[in-house]
N, C-alpha and C positions, 0 to 999 in steps of 0.2 A: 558072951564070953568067947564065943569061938571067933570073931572077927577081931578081940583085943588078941587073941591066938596069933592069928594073921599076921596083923600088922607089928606085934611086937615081933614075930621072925623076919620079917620085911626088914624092920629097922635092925635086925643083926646082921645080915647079908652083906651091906658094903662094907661095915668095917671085918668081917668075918675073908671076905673075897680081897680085903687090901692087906691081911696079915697071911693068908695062903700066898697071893700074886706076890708081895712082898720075900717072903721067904723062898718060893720058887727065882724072883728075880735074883735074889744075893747070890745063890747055891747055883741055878741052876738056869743062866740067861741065853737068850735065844742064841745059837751060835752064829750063827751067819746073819749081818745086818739087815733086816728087811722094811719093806711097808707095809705088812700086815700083822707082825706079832711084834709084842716089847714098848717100848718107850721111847717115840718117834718122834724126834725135832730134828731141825737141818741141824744143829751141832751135835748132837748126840749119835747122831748119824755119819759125822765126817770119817772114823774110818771107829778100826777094831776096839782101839785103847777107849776112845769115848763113848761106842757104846759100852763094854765094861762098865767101866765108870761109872754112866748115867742110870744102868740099872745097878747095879750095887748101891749107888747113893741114895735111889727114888728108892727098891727095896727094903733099904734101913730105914727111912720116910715112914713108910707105909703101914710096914710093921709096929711103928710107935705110934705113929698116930691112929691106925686099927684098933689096936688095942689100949689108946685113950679112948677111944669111941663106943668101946663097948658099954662098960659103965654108965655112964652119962644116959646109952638111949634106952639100957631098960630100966635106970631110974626116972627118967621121962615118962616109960610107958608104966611104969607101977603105978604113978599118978593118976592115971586113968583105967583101973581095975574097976568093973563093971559100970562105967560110964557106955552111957548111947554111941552104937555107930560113928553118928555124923562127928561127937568132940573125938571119940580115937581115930578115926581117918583124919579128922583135920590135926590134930595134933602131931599123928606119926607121918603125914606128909613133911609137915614141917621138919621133923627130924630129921628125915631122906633128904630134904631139903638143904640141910645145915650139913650133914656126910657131905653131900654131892660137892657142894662148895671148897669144905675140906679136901678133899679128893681133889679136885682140880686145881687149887692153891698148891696143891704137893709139889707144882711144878715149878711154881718159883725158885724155891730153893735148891733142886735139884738145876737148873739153868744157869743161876747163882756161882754154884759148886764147879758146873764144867765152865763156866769162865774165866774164874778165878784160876785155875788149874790147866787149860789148854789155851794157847787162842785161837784167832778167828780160822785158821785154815786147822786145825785140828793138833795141833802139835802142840805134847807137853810145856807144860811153862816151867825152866829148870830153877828153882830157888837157890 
């Protein structure tokens, strides 16, 4: 039981860490553009207004899809209440597995959004 412990807090972590980093990014994004914190692509990057943007738009992302994710992984891992080690590691890899994916798809849509919206040199697109 104590390893379905484990690994069911395992599988709340990412989506737990994408609706904190989520609500940090909306309210509260890195001030000054950097390479080391925030949400780093050459467009999101090209000047103040698109990073803005980019984390406000990944932060509402995040937040929603965080908190679809919750659900799903620990009725996944209810499934496996007092099963053997080996099916709740391989099971709840898989999970982390499916977050991890989700989590790095976030980015489409957020690339999507500052294209639609800026172009290539960074500059609002006036509707």
């Amino acid at each position: 039981m104590g390893f379905w412990i484990f690994m069911t807090v395992m599988n709340l972590m990412i989506p737990f860490i994408m609706i904190v980093t989520g609500y940090v990014f909306i309210k509260n994004p890195p001030r000054e553009i950097n390479h080391l914190v925030g949400y780093r692509t050459n467009m999101s990057m090209k000047n103040k207004d698109t990073w803005e943007f980019a984390h406000h738009h990944c932060g509402k992302n995040w937040m929603i899809m965080g908190l679809c994710m919750l659900v799903p992984s620990v009725l996944v891992m209810l499934l496996f209440i007092g099963k053997g080690t080996e099916i709740v590691g391989e099971f709840g890899s898989v999970v982390i597995g499916v977050q991890t994916v989700i989590l790095l798809a976030s980015i489409i849509p957020t690339e999507i959004a500052l294209r639609k919206n800026f172009d290539k040199e960074g500059n609002r697109i006036k509707i």
